[in-house]
LOZA-554598 format. One record per residue (C-alpha): residue number from 1; residue in three letters; x, y, z. Coordinates in steps of 0.1 Angstrom, whole numbers, padded with zeros to 4 digits. Last residue first. Layout:
BEGIN
R   vexmar   bator      xx      yy      zz
R      NUM     ala       X       Y       Z
...
This chain:
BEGIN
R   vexmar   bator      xx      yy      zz
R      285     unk   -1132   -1557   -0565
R      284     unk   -1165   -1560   -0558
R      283     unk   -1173   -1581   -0524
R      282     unk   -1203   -1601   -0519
R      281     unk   -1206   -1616   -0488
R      280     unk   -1225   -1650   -0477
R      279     unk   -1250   -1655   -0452
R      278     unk   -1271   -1689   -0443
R      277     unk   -1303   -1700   -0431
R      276     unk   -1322   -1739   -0430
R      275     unk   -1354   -1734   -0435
R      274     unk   -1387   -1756   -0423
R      273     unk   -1421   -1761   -0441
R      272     unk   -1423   -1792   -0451
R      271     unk   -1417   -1787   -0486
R      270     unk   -1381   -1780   -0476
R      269     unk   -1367   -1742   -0481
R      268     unk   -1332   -1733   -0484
R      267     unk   -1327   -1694   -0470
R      266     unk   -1297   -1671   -0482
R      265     unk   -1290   -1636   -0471
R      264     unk   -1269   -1613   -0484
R      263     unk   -1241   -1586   -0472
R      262     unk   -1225   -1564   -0494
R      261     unk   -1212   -1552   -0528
R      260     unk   -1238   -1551   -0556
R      259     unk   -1253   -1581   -0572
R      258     unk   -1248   -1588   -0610
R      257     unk   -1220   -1609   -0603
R      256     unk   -1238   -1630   -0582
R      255     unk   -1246   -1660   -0603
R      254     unk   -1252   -1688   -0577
R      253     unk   -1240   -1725   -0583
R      252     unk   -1262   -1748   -0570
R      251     unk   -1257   -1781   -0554
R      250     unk   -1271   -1812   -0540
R      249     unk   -1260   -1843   -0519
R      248     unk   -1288   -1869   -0513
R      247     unk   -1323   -1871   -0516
R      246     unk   -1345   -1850   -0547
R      245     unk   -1364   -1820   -0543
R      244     unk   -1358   -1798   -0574
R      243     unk   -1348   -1770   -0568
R      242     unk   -1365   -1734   -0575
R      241     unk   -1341   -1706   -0573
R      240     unk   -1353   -1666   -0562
R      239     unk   -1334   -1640   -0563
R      238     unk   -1328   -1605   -0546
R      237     unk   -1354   -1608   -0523
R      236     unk   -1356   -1577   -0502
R      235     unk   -1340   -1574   -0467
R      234     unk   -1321   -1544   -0467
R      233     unk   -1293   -1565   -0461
R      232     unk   -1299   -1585   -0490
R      231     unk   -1321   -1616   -0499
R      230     unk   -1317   -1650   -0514
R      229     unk   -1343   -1676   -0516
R      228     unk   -1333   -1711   -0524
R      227     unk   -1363   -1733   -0534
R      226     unk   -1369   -1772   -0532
R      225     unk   -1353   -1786   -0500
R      224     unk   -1357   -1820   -0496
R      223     unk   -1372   -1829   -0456
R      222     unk   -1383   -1865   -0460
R      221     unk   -1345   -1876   -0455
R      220     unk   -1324   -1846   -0449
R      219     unk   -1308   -1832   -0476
R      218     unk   -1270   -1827   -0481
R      217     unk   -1254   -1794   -0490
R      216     unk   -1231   -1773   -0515
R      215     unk   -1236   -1739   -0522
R      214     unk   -1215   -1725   -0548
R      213     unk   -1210   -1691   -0551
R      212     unk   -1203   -1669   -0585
R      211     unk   -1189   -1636   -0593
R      210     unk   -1174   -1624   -0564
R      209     unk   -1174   -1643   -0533
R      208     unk   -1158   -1633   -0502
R      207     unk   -1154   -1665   -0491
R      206     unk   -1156   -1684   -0516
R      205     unk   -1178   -1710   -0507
R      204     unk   -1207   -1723   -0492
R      203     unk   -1210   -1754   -0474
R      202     unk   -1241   -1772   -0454
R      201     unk   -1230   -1805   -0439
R      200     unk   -1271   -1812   -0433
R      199     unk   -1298   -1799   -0447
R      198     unk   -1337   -1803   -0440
R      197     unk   -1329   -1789   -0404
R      196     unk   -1357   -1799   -0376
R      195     unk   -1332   -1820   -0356
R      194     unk   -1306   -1790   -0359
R      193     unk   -1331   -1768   -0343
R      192     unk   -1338   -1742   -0367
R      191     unk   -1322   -1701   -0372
R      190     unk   -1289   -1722   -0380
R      189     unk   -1253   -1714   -0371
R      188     unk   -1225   -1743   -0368
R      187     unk   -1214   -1742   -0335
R      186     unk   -1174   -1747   -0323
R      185     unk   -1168   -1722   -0343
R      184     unk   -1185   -1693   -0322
R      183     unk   -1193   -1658   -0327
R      182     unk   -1204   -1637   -0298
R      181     unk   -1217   -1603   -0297
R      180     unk   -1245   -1598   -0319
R      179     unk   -1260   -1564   -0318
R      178     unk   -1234   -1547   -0299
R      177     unk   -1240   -1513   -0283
R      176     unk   -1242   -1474   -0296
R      175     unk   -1210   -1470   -0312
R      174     unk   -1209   -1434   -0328
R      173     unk   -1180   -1418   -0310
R      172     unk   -1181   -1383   -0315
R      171     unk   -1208   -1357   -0333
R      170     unk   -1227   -1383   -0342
R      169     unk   -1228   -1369   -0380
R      168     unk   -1189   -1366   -0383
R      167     unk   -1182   -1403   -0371
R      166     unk   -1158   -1416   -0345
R      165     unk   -1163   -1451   -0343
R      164     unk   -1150   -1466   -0310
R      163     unk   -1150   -1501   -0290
R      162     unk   -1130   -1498   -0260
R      161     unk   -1097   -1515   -0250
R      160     unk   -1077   -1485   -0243
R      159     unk   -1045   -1499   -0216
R      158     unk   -1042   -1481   -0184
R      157     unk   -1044   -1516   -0169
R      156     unk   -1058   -1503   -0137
R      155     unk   -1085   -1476   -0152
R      154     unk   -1090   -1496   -0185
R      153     unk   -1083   -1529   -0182
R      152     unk   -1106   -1529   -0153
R      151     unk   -1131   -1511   -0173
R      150     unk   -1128   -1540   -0202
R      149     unk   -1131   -1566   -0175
R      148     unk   -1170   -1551   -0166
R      147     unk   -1180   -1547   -0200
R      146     unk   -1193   -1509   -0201
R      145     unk   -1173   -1509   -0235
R      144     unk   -1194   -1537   -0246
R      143     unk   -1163   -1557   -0258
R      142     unk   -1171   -1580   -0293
R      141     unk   -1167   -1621   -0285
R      140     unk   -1150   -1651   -0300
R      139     unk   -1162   -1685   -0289
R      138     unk   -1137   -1717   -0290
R      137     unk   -1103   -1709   -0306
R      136     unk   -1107   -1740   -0332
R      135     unk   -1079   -1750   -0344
R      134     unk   -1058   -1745   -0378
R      133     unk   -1039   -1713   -0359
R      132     unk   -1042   -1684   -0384
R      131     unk   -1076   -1679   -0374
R      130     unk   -1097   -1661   -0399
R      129     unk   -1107   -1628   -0411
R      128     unk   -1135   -1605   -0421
R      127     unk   -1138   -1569   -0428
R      126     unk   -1165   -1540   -0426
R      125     unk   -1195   -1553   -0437
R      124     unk   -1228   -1526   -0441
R      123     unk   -1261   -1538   -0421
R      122     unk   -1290   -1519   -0436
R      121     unk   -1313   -1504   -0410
R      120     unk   -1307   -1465   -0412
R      119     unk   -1282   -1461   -0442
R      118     unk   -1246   -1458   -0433
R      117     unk   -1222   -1466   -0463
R      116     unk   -1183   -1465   -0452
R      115     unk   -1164   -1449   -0485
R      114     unk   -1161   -1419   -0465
R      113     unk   -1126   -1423   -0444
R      112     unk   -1110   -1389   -0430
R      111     unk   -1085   -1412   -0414
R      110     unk   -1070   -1446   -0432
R      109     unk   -1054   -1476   -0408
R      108     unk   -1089   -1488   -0396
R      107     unk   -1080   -1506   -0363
R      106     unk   -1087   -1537   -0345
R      105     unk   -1076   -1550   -0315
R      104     unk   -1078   -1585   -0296
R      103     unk   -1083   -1591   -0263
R      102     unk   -1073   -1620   -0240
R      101     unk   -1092   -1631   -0209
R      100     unk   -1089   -1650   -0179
R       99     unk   -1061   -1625   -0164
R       98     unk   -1090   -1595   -0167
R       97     unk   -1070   -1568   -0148
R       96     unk   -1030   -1581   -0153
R       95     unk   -1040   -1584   -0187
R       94     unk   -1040   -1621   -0198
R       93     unk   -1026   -1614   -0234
R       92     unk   -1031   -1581   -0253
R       91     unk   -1030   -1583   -0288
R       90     unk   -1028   -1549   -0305
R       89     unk   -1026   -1537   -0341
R       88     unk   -1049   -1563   -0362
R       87     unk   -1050   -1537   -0397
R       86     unk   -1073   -1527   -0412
R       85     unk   -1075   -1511   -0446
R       84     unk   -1097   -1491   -0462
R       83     unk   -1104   -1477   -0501
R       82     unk   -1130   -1498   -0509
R       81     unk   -1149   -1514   -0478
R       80     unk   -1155   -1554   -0473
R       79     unk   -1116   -1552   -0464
R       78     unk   -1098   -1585   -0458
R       77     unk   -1078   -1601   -0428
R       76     unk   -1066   -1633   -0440
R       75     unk   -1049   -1639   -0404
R       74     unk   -1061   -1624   -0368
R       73     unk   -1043   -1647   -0338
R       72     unk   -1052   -1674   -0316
R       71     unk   -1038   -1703   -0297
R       70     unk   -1068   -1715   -0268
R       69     unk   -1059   -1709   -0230
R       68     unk   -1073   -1676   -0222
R       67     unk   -1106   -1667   -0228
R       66     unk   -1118   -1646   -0259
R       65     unk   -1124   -1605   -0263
R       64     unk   -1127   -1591   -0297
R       63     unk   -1123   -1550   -0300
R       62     unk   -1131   -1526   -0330
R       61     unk   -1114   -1492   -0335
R       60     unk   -1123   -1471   -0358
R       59     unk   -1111   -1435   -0368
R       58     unk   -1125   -1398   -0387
R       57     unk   -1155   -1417   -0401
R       56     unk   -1171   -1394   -0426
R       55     unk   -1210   -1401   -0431
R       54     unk   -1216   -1366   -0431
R       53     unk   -1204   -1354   -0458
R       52     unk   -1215   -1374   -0474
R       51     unk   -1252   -1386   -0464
R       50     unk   -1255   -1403   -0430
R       49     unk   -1288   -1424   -0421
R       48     unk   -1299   -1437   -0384
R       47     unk   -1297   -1467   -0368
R       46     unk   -1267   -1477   -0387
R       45     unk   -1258   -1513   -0380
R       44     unk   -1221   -1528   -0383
R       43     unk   -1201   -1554   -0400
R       42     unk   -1176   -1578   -0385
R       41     unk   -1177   -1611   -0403
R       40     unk   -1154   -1642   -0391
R       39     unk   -1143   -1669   -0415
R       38     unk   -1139   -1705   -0406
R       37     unk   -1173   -1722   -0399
R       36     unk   -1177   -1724   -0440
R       35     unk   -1204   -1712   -0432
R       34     unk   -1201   -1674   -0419
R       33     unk   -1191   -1668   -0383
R       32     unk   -1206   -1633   -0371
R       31     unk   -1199   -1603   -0351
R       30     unk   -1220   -1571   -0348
R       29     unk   -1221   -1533   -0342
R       28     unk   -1241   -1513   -0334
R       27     unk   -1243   -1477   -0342
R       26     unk   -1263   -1444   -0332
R       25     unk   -1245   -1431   -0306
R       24     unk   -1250   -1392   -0306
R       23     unk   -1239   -1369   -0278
R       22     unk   -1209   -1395   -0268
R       21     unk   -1196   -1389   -0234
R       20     unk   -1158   -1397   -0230
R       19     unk   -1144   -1430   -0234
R       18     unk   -1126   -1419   -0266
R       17     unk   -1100   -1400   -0251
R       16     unk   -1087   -1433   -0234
R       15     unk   -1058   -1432   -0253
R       14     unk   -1024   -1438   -0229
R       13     unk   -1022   -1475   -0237
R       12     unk   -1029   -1471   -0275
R       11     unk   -1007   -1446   -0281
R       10     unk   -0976   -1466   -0276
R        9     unk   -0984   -1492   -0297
R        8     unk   -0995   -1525   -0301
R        7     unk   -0979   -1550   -0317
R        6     unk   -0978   -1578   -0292
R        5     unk   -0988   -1573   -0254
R        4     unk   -0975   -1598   -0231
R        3     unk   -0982   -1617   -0197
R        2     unk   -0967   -1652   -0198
R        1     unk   -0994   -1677   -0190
């Protein structure tokens, strides 16, 4: 495979400023594939809380790593946070380092940014984005920076691939780890065993969603769900649907225009007892 590096610029290869030690890293941050199995979600994890001023994010830069040999590139990207923009600034293809692996780079164009919410516990989006090739690109992963092929690519490649959040109240770079690293299309998400599931061909939609969502699904026989719980980041229930337990395809069509901007949470219950889990985002625009 042809060695190249699209879009990225010159700074980027001789900035490794940012690997140097961070008094306060305090957090994660976290990669996820919402239903539809099409649309990524980065968002990340304040362990701690930041009040204006302090909250002020002075630069970001968020790296995906994937394996070589599947067509891939950042397309629909879309803000979660008012007033920011990112932009997919770096692709860097087989590096001479880490040849089995591509990496993708992410940067916040704005500086001075605080519109970014960081309350200890609540998970706060950032962006999501799709492939622009229609096939699957197989998992999708966010760098540790102590990532063994990401210090290779580093020191021999000369080439910044690190994850970085440079916030006022850490005092540096604020990215303390990765809570959930690896995305992948090639699984649908569920917190059950897919033979325990009471749904099946689960579908939610738009993503982002504004002012209404649709959740379509089909029940498993003897498993009918009959209540949809939805929660937010914080993790308090936010609504609360009764259905009525009957075989076959169902829908609902949410009302969300009432709820604020974020993250949510959405659990189908059977009478049996299991759940089948889903997330949806909420943006206001």
């Amino acid at each position: 495979m042809i060695k190249q590096i699209r879009h990225i610029a010159l700074w980027l290869a001789l900035s490794v400023a940012c690997c140097a030690p961070v008094l306060q890293a305090q957090v994660k941050f976290n990669l996820s594939i919402l239903p539809d199995n099409r649309t990524y979600l980065v968002s990340v994890l304040p362990e701690t809380t930041w009040p204006v001023p302090l909250n002020m994010v002075g630069s970001m830069q968020i790296v995906i790593k994937k394996e070589t040999g599947s067509a891939f590139m950042i397309g629909e990207l879309t803000s979660l946070v008012p007033n920011v923009s990112w932009w997919a600034n770096a692709y860097l293809e087989s590096p001479n380092a880490a040849p089995e692996h591509d990496f993708v780079c992410i940067v916040m164009r704005e500086r001075a940014v605080k519109d970014i919410l960081f309350n200890a516990g609540v998970e706060t989006p950032l962006f999501t984005f799709v492939n622009q090739f229609p096939n699957c690109a197989g998992p999708l992963e966010l760098v540790e920076n102590d990532d063994p092929d990401v210090q290779a690519v580093v020191n021999f490649d000369r080439i910044n691939i690190t994850q970085n959040m440079s916030v006022l109240g850490a005092q540096g770079n604020a990215f303390s780890g990765v809570l959930q690293s690896t995305a992948d299309c090639t699984v649908v998400a569920t917190n059950v065993d897919d033979t325990e599931s009471p749904v099946r061909n689960l579908r939610v939609f738009p993503v982002p969603a504004n002012r209404r969502l649709q959740i379509f699904w089909e029940n498993t026989p003897g498993k009918e769900v009959d209540r949809l719980i939805v929660s937010n980041a914080a993790g308090r229930v936010v609504a609360v649907h009764k259905v009525a337990p009957m075989s076959g395809a169902q829908n609902i069509e949410l009302d969300i225009k009432d709820l604020s901007a974020g993250i949510y949470s959405g659990a189908l219950f059977a009478g049996s007892g299991t759940i089948q889990a889903f997330r949806f985002v909420v943006i206001r625009t």
